[in-house]
C-alpha positions as CSV (number, residue, x, y, z in Angstrom):
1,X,3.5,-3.6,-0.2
2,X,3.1,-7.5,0.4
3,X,-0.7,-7.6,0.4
4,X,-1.0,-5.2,-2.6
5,X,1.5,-6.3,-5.1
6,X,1.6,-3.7,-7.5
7,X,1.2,-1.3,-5.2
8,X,4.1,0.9,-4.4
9,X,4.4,4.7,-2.9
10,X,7.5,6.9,-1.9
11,X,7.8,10.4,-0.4
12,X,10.3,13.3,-0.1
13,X,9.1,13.1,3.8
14,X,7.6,10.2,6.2
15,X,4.1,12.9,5.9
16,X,4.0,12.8,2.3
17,X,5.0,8.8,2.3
18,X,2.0,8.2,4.6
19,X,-0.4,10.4,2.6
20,X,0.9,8.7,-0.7
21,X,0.2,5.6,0.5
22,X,-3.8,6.1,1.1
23,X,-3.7,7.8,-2.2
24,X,-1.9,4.3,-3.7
25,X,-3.8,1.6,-1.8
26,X,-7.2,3.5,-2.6
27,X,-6.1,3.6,-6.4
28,X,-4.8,-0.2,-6.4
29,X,-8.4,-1.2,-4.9
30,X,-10.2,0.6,-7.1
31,X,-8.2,-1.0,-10.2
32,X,-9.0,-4.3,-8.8
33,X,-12.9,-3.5,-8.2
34,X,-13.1,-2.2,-11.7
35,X,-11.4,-5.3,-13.4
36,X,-13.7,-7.8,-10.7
37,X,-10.8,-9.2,-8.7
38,X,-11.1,-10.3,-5.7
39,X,-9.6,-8.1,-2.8
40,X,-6.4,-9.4,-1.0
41,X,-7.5,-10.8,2.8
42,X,-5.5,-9.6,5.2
43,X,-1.7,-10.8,5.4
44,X,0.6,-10.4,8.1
45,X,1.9,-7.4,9.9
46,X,5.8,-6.9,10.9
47,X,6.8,-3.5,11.8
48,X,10.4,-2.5,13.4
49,X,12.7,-0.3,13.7
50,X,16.0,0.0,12.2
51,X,18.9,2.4,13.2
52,X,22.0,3.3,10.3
């Protein structure tokens, strides 16, 4: 995750991925709230599709 680095997630399925990555980025934030670092602003966006 770019704007988090340090911040990683995975999931058997694209559900638990999603749910993992709440769980992660809410983790990550509070790591960085308790240690008094600033937050990351926001950084750019690329989504796409790929087909193998």
């Amino acid at each position: 995750m770019p704007a988090l680095p340090g911040c990683f997630f995975q999931g058997e399925t694209v559900e638990e991925a999603l749910k993992n990555v709440i769980e992660a980025i809410e983790a990550h934030l509070q790591v960085l709230r308790e240690e008094g670092q600033e937050f990351p602003g926001e950084g750019e966006v690329l989504l796409a599709k790929v087909e193998v």
